[in-house]
N, C-alpha and C positions, 0 to 999 in steps of 0.2 A: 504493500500500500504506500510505503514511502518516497519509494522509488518510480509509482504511478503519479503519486503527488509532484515531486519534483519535473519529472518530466510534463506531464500538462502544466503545471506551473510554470517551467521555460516557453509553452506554443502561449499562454494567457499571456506572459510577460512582454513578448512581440507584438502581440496584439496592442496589449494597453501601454507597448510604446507609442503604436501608433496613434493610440488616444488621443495619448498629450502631449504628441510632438510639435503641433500646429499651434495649439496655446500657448506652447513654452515659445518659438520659434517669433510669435506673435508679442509677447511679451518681451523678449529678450531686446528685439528693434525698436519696442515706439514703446515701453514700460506702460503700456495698459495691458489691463485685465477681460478676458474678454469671455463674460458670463453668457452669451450666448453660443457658446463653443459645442456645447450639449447638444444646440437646439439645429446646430449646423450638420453636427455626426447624425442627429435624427433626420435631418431633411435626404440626407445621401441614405440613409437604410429605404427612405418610402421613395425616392428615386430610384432604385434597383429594382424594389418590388413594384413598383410601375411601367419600369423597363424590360420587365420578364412578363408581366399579364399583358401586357399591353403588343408587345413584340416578340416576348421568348427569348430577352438577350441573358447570354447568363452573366453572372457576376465579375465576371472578370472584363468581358466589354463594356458592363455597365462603370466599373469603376475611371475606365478610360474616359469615358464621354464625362462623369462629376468631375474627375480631374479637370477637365477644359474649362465646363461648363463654370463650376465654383470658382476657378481662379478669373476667370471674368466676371464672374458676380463679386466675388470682392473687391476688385478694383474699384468703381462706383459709390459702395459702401466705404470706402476707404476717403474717396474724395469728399464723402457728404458728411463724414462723420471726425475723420478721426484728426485730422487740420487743425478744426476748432476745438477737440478737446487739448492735445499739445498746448494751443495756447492759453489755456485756462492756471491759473495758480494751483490748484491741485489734482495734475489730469487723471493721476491712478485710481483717488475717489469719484471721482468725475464719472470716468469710465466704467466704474462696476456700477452706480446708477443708470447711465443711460443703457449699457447693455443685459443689463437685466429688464429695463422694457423690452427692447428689442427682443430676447427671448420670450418675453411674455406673451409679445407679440406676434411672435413664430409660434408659438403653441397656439395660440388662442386661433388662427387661422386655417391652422392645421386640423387642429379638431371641429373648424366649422367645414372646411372641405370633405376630410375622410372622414371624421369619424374618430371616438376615441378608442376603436377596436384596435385590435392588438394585429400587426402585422408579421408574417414570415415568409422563409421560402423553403422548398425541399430540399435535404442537405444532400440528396444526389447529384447540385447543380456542380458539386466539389468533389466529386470522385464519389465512386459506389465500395462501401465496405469499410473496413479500418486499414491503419496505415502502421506498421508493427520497425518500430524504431528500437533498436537494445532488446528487443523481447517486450517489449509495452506496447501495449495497441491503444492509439489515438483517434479519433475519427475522422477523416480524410476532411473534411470542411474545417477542422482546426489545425489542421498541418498549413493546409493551399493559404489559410486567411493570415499563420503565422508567416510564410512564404512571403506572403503581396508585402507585408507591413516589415518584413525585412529589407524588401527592393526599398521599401520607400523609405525608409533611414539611411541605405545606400542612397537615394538620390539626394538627400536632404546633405549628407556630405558631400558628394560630387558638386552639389550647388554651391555649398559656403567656402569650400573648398579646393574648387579646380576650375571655379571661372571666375573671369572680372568682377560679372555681378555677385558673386559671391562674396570676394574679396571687399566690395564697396560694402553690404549690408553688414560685414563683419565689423566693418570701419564705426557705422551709423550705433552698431551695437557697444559699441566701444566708448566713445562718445559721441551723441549726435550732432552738439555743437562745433567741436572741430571737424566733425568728419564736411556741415554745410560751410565753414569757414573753409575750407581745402576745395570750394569748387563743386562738392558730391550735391547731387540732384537727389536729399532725401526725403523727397516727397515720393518721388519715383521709385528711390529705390524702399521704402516701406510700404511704397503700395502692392508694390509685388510681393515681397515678405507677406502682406496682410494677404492675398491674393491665393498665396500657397499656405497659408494656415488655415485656412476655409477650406482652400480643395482637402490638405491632409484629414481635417473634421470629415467632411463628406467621402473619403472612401475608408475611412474606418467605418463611417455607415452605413458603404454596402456590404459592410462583412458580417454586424453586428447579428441580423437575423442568425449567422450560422453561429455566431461566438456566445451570446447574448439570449439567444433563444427567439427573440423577437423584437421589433422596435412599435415605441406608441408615442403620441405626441408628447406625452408629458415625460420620456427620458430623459430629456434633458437634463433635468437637475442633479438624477443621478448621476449622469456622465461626467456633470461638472467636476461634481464630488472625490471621485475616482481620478479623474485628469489633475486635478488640485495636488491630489497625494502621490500622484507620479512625478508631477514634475518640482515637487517642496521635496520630494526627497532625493530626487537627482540633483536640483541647482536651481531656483529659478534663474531663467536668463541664459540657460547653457543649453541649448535642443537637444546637441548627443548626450550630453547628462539623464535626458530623459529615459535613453537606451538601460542606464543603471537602475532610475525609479521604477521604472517599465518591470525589469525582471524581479526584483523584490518586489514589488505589488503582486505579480503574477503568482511567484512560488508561496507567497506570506496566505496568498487568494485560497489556493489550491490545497496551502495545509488546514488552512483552517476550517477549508470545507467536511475535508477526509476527517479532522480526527475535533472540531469543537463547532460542527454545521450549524449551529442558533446562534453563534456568536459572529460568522463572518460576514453577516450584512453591517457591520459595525468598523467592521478592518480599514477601510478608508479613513474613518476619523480618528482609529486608533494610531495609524501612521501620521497623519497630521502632526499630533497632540505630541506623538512621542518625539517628534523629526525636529518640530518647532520646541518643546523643550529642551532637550538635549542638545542637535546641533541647529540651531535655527538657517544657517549660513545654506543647509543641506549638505551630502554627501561628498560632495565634489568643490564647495565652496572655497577654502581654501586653497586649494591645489588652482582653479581656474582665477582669482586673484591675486597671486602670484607671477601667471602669467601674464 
């Protein structure tokens, strides 16, 4: 059982990088918070399941098109919104007010379109049977979903690190006042950062049916919750950090199901409480201010 633990604890922990790798990646550039993060991974799960009823795409084409799709809906969003909080005297408070409307606002519209039924898909859309790693058999839809969310922290490093734009959004996250004194266009370049923290949100939600069981309008707040304590305890501000909160959420998830299951709907806040007492800085804190 331990050994079952750990290893689905490793495919969750991939997964619930990719949770909160778009919040933290979001956070790190323009230091807001962005409470509607939740309500974005829920718009990509009912996006998949509309692009499978509607057309039969399965989830891996579905997540191409939210890719596109999201990172040009956040640009827009970016322009209308987040300019004017920067210039506000307290944009971090600022920002978890306004984008908790904005959530609100995604659910409440959500549930007046679909419905607050519960959405899934069949987890044959990810291979038929289980998937037998060391002798542990996992179900083929939590391999493929830890799979996708591994590319996609691979590109999340290829981007901040083996291109231009990479290099500039590092710069902005570094500081963004020297980075606009030196020339850099960081309106541009945080609107793309904001632009791929929406998409990252949106194709963790087309995996969630298969990880998650199902997605409904009002996830969001959970996800928040969860993404919160992925990325407090890898670094806020550090996106690969989040690859380390990722896997402790995931295995911390997975034991606590196997051997204390009434107690793990609480393990998010219990990482919290413990990360912000103990090391507030987070895991990585240190070592990444230094550098």
């Amino acid at each position: 059982m331990l050994v079952g633990a750990l290893f689905a604890g490793l495919v969750f922990g991939l997964y619930f990088t990719l949770v909160g790798l778009g919040l933290n990646l979001v956070f790190g550039v323009m230091r807001i918070v962005n409470l509607a993060h939740g309500d974005f991974l829920m718009l990509g799960g009912f996006a998949a399941y509309g692009l499978f009823s509607a057309f039969g795409l399965p989830p891996l084409a579905s997540a191409l098109i939210v890719l596109v799709v999201f990172t040009l809906l956040g640009l827009p969003i970016y322009y209308l919104v987040v300019p004017r909080l920067l210039a506000a005297r307290d944009s971090e408070m600022l920002s978890i007010i306004l984008f908790f409307g904005m959530s609100q606002m995604i659910e409440a519209i959500t549930t007046i379109a679909f419905g607050a039924t519960e959405r899934s898909l069949p987890g044959r859309l990810l291979g038929v049977g289980p998937v037998i790693l060391l002798g542990q058999r996992l179900p083929s839809s939590w391999v493929y979903s830890a799979v996708v969310s591994a590319v996609a922290v691979v590109g999340v490093y290829l981007y901040l690190y083996r291109t231009r734009l990479g290099t500039l959004t590092r710069a902005v996250m570094v500081s963004r006042d020297e980075a606009l004194a030196t020339g850099i266009d960081v309106h541009r370049v945080s609107a793309i950062a904001f632009g791929i923290g929406i998409a990252l949100a949106g194709i963790a939600g087309v995996f969630a049916p298969f990880m998650l069981g199902s997605v409904t309008p009002a996830i969001g707040a959970g996800i928040n919750i969860a993404a919160f304590a992925v990325i407090v305890v890898g670094t806020l501000g550090n996106p690969l950090g989040t690859v380390l909160g990722g896997i402790i959420y995931g295995v911390s998830l997975m034991l606590m199901q196997t051997y204390l299951s009434s107690w793990a709907n609480i393990l998010p806040n219990l990482l919290l409480i413990a990360v912000l007492l103990i090391r507030p800085e987070g895991l990585l804190g240190r070592q990444v201010r230094r550098a």
